[in-house]
N, CA, C and O atoms as a Tripos MOL2 file, in Angstrom:
@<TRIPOS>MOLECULE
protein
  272   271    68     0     0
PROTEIN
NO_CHARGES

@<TRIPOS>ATOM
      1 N           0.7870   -1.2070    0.0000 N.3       1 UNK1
      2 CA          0.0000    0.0000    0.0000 C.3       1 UNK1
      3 C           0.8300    1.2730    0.0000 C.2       1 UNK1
      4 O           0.4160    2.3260   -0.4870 O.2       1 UNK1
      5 N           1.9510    1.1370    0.5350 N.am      2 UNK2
      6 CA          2.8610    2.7540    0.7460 C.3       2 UNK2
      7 C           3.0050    2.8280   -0.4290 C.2       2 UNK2
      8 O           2.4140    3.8870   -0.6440 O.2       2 UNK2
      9 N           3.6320    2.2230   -2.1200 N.am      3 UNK3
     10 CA          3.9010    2.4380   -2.9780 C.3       3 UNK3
     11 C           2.6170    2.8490   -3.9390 C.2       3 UNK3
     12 O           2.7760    3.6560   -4.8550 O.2       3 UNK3
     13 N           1.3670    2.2570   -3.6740 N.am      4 UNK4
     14 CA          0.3650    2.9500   -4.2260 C.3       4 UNK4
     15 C          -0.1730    4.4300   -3.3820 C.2       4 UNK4
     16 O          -0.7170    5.3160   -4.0420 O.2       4 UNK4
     17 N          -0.0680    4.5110   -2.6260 N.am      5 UNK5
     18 CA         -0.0060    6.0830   -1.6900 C.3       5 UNK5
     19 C           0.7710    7.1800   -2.4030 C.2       5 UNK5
     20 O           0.2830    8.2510   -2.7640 O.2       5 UNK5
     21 N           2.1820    6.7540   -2.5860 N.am      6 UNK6
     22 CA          3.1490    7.4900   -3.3660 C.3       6 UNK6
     23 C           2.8400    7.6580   -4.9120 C.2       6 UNK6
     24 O           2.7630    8.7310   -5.5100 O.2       6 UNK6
     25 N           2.6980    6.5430   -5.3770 N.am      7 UNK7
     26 CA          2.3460    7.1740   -6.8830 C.3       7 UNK7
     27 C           0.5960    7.9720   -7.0970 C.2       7 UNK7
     28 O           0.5150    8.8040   -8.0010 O.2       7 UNK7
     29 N          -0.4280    7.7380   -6.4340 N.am      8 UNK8
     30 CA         -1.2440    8.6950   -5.9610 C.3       8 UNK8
     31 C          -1.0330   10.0960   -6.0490 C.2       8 UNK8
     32 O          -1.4210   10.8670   -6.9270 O.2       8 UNK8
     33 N          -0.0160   10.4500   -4.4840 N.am      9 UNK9
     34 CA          0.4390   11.3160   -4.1490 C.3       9 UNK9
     35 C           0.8310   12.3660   -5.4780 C.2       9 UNK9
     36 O           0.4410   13.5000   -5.7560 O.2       9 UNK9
     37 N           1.8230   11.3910   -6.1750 N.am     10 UNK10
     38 CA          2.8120   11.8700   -7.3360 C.3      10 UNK10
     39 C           1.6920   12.5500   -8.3690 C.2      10 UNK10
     40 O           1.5570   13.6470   -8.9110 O.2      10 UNK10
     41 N           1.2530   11.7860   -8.3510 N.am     11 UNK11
     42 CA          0.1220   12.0080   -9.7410 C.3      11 UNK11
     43 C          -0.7830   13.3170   -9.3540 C.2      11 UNK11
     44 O          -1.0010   14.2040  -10.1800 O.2      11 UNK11
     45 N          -1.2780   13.3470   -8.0420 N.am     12 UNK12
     46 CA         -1.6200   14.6810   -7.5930 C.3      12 UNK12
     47 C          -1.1620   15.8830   -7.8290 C.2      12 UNK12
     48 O          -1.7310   16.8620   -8.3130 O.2      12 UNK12
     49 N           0.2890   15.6880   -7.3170 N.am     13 UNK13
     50 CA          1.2410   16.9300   -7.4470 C.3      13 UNK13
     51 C           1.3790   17.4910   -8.2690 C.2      13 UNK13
     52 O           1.6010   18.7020   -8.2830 O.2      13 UNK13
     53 N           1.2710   16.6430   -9.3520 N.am     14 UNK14
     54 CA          1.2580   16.6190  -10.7410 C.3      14 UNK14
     55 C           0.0090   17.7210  -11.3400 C.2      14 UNK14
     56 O           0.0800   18.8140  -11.9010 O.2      14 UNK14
     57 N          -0.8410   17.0750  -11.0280 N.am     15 UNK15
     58 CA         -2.0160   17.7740  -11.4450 C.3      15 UNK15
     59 C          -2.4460   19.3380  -11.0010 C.2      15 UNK15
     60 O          -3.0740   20.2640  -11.5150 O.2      15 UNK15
     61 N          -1.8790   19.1330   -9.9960 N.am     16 UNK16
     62 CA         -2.2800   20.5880   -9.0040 C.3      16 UNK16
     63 C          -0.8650   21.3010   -9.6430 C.2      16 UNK16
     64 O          -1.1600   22.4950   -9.5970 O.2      16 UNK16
     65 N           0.1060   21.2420  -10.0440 N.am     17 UNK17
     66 CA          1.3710   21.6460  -10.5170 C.3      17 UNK17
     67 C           0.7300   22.2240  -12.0840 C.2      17 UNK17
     68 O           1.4940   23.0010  -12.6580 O.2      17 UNK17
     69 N          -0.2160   22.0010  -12.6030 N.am     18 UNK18
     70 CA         -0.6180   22.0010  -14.1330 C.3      18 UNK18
     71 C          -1.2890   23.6170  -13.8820 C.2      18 UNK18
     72 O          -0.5760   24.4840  -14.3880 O.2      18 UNK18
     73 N          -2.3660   24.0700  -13.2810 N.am     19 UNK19
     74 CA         -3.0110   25.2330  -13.2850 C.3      19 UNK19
     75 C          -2.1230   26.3230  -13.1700 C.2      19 UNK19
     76 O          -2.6500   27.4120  -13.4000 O.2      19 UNK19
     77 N          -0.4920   26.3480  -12.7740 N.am     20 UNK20
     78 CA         -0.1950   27.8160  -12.5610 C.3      20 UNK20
     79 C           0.1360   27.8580  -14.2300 C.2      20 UNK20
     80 O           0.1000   28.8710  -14.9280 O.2      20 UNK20
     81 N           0.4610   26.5080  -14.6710 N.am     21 UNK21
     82 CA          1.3270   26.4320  -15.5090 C.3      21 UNK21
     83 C           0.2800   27.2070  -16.8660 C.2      21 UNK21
     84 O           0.6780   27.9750  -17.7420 O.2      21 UNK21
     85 N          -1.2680   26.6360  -16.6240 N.am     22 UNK22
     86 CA         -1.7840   26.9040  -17.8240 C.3      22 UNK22
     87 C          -2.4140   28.4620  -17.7100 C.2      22 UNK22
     88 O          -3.1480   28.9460  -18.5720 O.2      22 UNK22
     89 N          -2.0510   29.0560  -16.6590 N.am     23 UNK23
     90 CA         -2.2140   30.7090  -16.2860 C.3      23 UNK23
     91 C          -1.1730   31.4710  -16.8750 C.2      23 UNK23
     92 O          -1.3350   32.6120  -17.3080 O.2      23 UNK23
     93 N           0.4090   30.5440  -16.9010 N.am     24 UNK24
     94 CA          1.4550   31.3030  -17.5150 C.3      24 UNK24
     95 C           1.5410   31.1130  -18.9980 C.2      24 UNK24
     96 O           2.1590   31.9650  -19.6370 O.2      24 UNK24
     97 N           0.9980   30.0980  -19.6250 N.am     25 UNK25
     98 CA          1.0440   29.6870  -20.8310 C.3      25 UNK25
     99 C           1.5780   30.7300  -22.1740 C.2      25 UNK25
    100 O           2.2610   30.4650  -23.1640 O.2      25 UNK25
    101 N           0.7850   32.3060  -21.6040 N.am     26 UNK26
    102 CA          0.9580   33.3810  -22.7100 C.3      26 UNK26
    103 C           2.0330   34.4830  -22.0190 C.2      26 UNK26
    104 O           2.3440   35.6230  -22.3650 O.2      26 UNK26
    105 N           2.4660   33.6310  -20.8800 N.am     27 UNK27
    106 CA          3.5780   34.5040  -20.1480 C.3      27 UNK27
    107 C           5.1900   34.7830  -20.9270 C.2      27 UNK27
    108 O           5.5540   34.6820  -22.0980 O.2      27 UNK27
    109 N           5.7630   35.0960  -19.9100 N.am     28 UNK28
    110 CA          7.7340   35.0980  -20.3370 C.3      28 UNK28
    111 C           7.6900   33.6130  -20.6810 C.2      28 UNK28
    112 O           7.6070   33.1170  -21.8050 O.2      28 UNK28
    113 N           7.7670   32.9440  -19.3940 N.am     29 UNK29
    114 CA          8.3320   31.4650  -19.2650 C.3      29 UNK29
    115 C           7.6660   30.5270  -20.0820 C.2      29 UNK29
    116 O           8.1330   29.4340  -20.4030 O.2      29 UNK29
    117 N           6.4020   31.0410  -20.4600 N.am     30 UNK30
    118 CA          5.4760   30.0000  -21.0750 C.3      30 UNK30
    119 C           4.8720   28.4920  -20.2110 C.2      30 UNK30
    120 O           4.8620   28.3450  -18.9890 O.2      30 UNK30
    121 N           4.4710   27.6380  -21.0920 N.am     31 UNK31
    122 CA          3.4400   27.0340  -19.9060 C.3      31 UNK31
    123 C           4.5550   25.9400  -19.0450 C.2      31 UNK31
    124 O           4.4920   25.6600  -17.8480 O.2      31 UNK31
    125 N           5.4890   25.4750  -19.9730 N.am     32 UNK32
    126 CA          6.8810   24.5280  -19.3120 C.3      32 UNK32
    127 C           7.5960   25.0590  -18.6630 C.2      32 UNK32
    128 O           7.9120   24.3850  -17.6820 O.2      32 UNK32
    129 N           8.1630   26.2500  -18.7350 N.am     33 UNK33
    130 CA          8.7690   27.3440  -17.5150 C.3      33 UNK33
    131 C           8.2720   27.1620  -16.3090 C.2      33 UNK33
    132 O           8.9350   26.6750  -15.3930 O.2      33 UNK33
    133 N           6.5860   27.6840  -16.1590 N.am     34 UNK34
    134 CA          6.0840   27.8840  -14.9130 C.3      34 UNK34
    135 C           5.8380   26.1120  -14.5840 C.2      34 UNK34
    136 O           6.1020   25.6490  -13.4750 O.2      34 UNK34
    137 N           5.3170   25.2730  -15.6960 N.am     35 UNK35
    138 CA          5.0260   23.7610  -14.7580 C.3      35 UNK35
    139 C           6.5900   23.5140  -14.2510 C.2      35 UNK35
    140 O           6.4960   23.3560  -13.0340 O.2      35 UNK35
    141 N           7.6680   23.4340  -14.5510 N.am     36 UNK36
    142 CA          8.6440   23.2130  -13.7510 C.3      36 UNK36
    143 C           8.9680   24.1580  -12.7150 C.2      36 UNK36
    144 O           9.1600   23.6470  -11.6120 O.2      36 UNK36
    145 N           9.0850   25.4840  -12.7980 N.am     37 UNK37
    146 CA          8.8300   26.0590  -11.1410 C.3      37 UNK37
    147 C           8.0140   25.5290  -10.3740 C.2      37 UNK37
    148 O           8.2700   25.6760   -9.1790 O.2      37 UNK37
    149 N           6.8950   24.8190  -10.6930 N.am     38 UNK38
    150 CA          5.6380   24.8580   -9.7540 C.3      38 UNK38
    151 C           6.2450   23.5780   -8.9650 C.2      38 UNK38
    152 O           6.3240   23.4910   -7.7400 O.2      38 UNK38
    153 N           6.6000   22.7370   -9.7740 N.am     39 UNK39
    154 CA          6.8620   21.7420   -9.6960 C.3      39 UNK39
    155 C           7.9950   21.2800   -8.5820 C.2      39 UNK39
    156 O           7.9170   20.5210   -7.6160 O.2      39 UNK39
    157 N           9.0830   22.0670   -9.1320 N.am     40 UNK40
    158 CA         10.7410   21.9910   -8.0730 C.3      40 UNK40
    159 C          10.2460   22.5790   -6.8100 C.2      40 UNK40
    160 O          10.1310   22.0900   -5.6870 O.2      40 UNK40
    161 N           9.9670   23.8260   -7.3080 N.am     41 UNK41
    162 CA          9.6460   24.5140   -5.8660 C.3      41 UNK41
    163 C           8.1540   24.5040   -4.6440 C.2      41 UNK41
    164 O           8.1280   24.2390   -3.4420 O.2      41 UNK41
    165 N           6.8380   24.9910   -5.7870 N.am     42 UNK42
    166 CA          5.6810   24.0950   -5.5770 C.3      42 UNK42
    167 C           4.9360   25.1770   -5.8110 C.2      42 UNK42
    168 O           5.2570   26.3560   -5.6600 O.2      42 UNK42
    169 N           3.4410   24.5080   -6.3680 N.am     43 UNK43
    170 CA          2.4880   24.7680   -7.2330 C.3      43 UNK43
    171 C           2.0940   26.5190   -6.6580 C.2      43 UNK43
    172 O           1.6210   27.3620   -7.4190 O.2      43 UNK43
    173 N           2.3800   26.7470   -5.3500 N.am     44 UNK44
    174 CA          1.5840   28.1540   -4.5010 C.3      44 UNK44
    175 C           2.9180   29.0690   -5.1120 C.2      44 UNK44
    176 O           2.6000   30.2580   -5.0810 O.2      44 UNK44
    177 N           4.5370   28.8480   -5.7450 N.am     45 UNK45
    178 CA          5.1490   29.5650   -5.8090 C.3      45 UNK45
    179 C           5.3400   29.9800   -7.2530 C.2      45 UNK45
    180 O           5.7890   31.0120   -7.7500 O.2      45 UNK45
    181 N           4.9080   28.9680   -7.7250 N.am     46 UNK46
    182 CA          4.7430   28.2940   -9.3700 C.3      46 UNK46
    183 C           3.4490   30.1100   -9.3500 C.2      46 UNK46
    184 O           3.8480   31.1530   -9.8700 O.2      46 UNK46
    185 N           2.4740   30.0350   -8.8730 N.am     47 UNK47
    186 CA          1.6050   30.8910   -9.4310 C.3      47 UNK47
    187 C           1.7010   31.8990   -8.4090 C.2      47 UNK47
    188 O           0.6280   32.2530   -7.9210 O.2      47 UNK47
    189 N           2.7470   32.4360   -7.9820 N.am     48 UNK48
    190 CA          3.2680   33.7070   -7.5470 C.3      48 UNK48
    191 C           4.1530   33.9820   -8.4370 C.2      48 UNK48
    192 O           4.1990   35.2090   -8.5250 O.2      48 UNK48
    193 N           5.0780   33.3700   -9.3350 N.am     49 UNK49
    194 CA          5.3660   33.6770  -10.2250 C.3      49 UNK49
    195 C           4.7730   33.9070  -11.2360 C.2      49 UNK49
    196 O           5.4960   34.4850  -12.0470 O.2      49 UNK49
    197 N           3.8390   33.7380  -11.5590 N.am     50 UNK50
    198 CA          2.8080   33.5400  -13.0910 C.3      50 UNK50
    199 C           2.3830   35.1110  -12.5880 C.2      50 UNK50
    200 O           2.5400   36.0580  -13.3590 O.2      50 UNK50
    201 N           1.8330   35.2920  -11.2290 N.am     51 UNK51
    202 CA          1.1710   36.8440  -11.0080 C.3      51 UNK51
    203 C           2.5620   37.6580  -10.9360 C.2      51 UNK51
    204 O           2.3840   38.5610  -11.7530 O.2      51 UNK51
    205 N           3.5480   37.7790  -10.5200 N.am     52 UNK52
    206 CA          4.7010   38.5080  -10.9380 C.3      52 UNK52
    207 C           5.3710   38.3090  -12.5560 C.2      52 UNK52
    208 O           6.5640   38.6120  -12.5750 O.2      52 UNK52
    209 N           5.1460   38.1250  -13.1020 N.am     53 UNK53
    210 CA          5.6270   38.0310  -14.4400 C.3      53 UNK53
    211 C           5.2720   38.6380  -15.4010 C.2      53 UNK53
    212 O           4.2230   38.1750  -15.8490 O.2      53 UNK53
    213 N           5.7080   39.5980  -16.0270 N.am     54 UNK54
    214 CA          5.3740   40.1740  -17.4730 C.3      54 UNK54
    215 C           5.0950   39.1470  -18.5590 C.2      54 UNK54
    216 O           5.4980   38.0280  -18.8780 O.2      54 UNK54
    217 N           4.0660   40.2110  -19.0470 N.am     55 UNK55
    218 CA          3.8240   39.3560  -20.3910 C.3      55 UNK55
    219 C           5.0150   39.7990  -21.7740 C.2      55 UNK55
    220 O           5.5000   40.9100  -21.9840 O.2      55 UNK55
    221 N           5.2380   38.5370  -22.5440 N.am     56 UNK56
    222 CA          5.7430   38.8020  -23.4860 C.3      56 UNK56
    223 C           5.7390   40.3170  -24.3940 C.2      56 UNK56
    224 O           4.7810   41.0500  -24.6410 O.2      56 UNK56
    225 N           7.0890   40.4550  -24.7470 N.am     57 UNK57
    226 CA          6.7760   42.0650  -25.6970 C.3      57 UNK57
    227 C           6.4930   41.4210  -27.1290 C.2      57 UNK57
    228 O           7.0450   40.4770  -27.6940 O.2      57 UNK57
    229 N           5.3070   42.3640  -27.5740 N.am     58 UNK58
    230 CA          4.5920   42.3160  -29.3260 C.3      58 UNK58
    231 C           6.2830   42.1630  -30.2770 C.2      58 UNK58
    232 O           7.0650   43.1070  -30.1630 O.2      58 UNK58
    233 N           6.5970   41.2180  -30.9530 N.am     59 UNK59
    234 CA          7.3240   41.7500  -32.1060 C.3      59 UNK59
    235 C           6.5580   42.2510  -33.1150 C.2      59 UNK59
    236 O           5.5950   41.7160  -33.6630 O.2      59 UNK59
    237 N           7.0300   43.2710  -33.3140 N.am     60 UNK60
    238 CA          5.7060   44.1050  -34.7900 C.3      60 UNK60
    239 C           6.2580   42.6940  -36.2980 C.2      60 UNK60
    240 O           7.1980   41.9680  -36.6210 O.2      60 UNK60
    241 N           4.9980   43.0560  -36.6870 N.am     61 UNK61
    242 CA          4.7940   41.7840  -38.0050 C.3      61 UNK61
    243 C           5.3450   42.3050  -39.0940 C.2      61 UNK61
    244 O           5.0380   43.2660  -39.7990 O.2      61 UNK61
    245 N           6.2070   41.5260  -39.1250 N.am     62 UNK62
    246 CA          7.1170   42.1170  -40.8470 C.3      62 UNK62
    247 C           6.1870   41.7800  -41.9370 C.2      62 UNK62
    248 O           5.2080   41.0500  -41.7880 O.2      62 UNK62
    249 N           6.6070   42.4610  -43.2690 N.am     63 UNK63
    250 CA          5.5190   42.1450  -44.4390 C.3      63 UNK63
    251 C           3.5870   42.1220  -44.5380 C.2      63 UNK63
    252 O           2.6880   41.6220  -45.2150 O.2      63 UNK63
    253 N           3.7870   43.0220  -43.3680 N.am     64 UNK64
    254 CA          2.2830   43.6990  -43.6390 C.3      64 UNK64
    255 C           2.8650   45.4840  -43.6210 C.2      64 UNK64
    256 O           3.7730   46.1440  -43.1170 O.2      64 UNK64
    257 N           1.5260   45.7100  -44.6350 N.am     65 UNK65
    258 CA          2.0910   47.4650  -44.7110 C.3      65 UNK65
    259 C           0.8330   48.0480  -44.1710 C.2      65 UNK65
    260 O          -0.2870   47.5410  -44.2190 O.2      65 UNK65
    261 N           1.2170   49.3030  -43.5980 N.am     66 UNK66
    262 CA          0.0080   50.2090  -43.3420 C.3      66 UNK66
    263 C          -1.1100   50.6360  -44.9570 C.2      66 UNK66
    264 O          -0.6990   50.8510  -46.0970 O.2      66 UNK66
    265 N          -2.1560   50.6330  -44.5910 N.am     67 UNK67
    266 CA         -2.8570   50.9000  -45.6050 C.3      67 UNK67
    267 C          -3.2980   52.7450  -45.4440 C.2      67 UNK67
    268 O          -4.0910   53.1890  -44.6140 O.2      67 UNK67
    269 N          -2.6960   53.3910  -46.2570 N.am     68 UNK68
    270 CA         -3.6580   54.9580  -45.8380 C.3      68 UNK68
    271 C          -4.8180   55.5020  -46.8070 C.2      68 UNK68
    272 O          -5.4350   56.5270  -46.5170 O.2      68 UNK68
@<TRIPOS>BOND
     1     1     2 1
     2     2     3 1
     3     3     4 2
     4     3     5 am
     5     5     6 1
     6     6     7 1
     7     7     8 2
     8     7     9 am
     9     9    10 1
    10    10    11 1
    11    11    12 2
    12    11    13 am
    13    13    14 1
    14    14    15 1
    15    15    16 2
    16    15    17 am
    17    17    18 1
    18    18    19 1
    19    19    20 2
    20    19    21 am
    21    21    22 1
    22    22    23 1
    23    23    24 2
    24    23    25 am
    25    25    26 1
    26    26    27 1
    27    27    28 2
    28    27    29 am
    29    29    30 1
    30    30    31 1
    31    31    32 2
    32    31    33 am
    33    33    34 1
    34    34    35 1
    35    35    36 2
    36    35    37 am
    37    37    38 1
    38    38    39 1
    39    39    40 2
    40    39    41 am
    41    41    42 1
    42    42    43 1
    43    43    44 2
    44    43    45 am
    45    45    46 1
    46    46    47 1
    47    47    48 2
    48    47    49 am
    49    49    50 1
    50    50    51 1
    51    51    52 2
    52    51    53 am
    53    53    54 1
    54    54    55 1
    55    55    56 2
    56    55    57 am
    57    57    58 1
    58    58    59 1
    59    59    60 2
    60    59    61 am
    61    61    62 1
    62    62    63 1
    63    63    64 2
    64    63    65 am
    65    65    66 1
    66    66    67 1
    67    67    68 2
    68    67    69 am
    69    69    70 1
    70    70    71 1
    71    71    72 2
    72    71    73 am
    73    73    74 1
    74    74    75 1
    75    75    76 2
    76    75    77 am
    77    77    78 1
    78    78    79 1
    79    79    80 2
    80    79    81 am
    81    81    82 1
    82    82    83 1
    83    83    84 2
    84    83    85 am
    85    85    86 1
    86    86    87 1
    87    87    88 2
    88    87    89 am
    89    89    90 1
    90    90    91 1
    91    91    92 2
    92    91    93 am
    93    93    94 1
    94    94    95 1
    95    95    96 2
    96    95    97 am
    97    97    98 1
    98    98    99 1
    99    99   100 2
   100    99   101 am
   101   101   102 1
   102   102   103 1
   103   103   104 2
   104   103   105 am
   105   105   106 1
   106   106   107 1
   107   107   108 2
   108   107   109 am
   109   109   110 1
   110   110   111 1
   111   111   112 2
   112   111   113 am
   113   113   114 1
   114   114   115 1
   115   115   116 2
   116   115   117 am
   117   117   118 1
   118   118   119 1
   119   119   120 2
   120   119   121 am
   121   121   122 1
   122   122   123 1
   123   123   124 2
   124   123   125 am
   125   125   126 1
   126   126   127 1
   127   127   128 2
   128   127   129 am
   129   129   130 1
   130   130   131 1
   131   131   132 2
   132   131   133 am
   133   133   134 1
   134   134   135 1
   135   135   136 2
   136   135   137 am
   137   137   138 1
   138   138   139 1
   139   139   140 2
   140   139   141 am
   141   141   142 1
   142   142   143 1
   143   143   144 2
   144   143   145 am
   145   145   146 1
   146   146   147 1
   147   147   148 2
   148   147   149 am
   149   149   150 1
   150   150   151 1
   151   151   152 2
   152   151   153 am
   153   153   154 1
   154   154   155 1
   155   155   156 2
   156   155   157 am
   157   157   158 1
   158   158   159 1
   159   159   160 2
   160   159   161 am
   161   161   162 1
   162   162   163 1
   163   163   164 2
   164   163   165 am
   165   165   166 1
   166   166   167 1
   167   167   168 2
   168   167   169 am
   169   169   170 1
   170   170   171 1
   171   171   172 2
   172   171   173 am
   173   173   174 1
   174   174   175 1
   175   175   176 2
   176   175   177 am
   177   177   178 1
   178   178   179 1
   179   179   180 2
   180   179   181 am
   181   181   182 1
   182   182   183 1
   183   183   184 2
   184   183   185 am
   185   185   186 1
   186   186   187 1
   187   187   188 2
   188   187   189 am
   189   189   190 1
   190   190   191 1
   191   191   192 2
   192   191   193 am
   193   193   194 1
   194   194   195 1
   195   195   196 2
   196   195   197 am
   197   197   198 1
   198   198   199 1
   199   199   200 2
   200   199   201 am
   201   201   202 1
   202   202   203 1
   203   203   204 2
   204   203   205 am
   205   205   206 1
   206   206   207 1
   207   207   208 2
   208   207   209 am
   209   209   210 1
   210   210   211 1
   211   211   212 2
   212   211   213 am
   213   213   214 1
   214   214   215 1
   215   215   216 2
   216   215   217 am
   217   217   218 1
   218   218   219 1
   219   219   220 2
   220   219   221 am
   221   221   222 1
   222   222   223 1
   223   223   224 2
   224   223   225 am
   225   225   226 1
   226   226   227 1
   227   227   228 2
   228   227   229 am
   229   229   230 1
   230   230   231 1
   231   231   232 2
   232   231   233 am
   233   233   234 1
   234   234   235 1
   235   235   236 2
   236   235   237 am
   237   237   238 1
   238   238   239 1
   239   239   240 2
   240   239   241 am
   241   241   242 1
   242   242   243 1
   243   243   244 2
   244   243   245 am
   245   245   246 1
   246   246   247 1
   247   247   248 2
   248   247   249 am
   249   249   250 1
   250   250   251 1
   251   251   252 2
   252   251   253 am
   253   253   254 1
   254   254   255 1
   255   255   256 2
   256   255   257 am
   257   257   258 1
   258   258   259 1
   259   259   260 2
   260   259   261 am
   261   261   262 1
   262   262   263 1
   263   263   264 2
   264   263   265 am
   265   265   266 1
   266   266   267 1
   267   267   268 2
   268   267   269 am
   269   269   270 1
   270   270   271 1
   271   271   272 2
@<TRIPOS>SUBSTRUCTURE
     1 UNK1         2 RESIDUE 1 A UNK
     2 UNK2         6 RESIDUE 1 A UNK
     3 UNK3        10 RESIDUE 1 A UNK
     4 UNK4        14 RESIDUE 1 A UNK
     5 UNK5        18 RESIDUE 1 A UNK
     6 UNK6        22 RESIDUE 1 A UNK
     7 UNK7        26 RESIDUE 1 A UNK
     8 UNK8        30 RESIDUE 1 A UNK
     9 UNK9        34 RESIDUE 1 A UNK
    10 UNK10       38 RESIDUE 1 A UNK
    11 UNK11       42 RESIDUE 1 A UNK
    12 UNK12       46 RESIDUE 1 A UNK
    13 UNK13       50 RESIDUE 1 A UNK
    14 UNK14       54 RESIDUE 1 A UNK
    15 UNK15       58 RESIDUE 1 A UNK
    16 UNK16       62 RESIDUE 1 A UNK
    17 UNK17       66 RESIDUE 1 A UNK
    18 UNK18       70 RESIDUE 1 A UNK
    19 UNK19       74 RESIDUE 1 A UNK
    20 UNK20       78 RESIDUE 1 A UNK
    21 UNK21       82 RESIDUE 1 A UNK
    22 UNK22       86 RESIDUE 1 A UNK
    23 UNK23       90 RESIDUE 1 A UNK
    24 UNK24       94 RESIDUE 1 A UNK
    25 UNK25       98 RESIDUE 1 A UNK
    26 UNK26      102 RESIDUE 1 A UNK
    27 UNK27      106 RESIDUE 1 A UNK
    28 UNK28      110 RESIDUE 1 A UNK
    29 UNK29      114 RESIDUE 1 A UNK
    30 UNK30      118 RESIDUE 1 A UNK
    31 UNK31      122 RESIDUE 1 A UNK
    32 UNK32      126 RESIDUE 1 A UNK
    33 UNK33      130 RESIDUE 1 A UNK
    34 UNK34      134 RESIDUE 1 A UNK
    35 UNK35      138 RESIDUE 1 A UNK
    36 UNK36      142 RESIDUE 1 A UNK
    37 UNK37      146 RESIDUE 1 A UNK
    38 UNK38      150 RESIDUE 1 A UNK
    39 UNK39      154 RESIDUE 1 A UNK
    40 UNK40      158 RESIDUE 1 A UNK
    41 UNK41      162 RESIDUE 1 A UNK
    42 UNK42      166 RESIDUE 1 A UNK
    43 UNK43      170 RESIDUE 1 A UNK
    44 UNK44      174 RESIDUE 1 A UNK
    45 UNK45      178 RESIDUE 1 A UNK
    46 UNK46      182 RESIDUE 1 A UNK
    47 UNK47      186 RESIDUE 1 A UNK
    48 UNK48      190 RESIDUE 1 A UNK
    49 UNK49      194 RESIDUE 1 A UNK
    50 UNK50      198 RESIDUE 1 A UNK
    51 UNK51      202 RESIDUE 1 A UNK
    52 UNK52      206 RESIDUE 1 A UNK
    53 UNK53      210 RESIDUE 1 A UNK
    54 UNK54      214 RESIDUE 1 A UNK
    55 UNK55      218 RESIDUE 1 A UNK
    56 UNK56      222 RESIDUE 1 A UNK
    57 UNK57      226 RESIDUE 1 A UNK
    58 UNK58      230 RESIDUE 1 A UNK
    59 UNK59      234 RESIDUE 1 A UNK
    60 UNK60      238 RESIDUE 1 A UNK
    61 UNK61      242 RESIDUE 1 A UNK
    62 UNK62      246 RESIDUE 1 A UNK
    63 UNK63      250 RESIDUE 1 A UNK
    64 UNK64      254 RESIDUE 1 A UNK
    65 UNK65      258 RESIDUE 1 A UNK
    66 UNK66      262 RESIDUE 1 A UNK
    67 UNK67      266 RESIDUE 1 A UNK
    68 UNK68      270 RESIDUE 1 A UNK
């Protein structure tokens, strides 16, 4: 039973580790950035980072022209 407890456990962590990740998704780090913070460090720091984090800067789109 302890080894089914643990992979349980695991699989939890897991899951609860997924929501900061899919909050940062359009972030800096993107959604694998924040699931591995959440993850090493843990899911409550994982999405203190996602709320401290800038969003990506626009690259302006080459090969479209202004129309006047």
């Amino acid at each position: 039973m302890p080894i089914l407890n643990s992979i349980v456990f695991s699989a939890l962590y897991l899951l609860i580790c997924v929501p900061p990740a899919f909050f940062g998704r359009h972030r800096k780090w993107g959604f694998w950035g924040y699931f591995w913070a959440s993850l090493l460090m843990s899911p409550i720091v994982g999405l203190l980072f996602v709320l401290a984090s800038d969003k990506p800067k626009r690259r302006p789109q080459v090969g479209r022209k202004v129309q006047s």
